[in-house]
C-alpha positions as CSV (number, residue, x, y, z in Angstrom):
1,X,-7.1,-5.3,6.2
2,X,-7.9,-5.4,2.6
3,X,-6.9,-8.8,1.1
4,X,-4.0,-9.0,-1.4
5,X,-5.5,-8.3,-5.2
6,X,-8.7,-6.6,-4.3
7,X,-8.9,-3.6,-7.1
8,X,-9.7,-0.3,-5.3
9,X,-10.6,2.5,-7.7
10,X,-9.4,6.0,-5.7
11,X,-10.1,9.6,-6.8
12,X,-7.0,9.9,-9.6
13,X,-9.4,8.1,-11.6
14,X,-7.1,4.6,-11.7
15,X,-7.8,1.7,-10.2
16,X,-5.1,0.0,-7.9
17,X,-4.1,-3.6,-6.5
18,X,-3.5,-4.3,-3.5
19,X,0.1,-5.8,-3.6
20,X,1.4,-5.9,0.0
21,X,-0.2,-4.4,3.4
22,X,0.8,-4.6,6.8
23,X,0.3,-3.4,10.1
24,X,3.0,-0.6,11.2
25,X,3.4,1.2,14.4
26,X,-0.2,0.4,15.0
27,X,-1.2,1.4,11.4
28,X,-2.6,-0.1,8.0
29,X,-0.3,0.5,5.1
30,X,-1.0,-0.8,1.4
31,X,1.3,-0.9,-1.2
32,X,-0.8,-0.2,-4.7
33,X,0.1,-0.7,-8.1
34,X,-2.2,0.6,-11.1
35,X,-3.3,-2.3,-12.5
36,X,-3.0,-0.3,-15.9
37,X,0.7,0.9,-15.6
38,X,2.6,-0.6,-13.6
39,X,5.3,1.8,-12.9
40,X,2.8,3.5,-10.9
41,X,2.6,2.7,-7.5
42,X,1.7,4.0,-4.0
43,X,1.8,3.8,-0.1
44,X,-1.3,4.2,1.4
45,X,-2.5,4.8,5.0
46,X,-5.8,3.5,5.7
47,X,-7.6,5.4,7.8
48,X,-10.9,4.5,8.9
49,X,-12.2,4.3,5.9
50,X,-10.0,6.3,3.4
51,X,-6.7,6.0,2.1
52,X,-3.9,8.8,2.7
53,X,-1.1,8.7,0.4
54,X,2.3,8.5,1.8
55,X,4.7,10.8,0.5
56,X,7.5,10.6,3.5
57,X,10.0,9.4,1.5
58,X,11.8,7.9,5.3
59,X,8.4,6.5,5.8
60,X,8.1,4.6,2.8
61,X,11.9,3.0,3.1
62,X,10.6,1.2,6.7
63,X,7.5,0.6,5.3
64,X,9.4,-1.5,2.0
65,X,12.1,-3.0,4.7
66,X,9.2,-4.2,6.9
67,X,7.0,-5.8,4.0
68,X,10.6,-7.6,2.6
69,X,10.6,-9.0,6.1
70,X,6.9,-10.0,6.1
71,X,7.4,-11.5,2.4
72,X,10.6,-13.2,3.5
73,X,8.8,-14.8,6.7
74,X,6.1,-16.3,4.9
C-alpha cells in the first residue's frame, strides 16, 4: 500500500497525494488529490505496479462510503 502523503507524479503531467487508500473486494484503491489544485482529484486502482483510473461513477460511491467507514473507525 502506498502510505498516506507520498507524491506520485502520473502521466497527466501532475503530481498527486495520496489522501486515503484501502483495500476493496481484494483490491488497492487511492484516493489522489493534485497537490497543485485541489479540486482535482482521482480514484485509482493499483495494479501491480500502475494505477488505473476509476471512472465507474457506482464504483467510486462504495469506494467514498467504505473510506468514511475506515476514517470513522480509526
Amino acid at each position: 500500500m502506498y502510505n498516506i502523503g507520498t507524491v506520485l507524479d502520473l502521466s497527466d503531467n501532475c503530481s498527486y497525494a495520496v489522501i486515503s487508500n484501502i483495500i476493496y473486494e481484494e483490491k488497492e484503491y487511492l484516493y489522489l488529490v493534485d497537490i497543485n489544485d485541489n479540486s482535482n482529484m482521482i480514484f485509482a486502482l493499483k495494479n501491480n505496479d500502475t494505477l488505473e483510473i476509476v471512472h465507474d461513477t457506482s464504483l467510486i460511491n462504495k469506494l467514498i462510503l467504505e473510506m468514511n467507514k475506515q476514517v470513522n473507525n480509526s
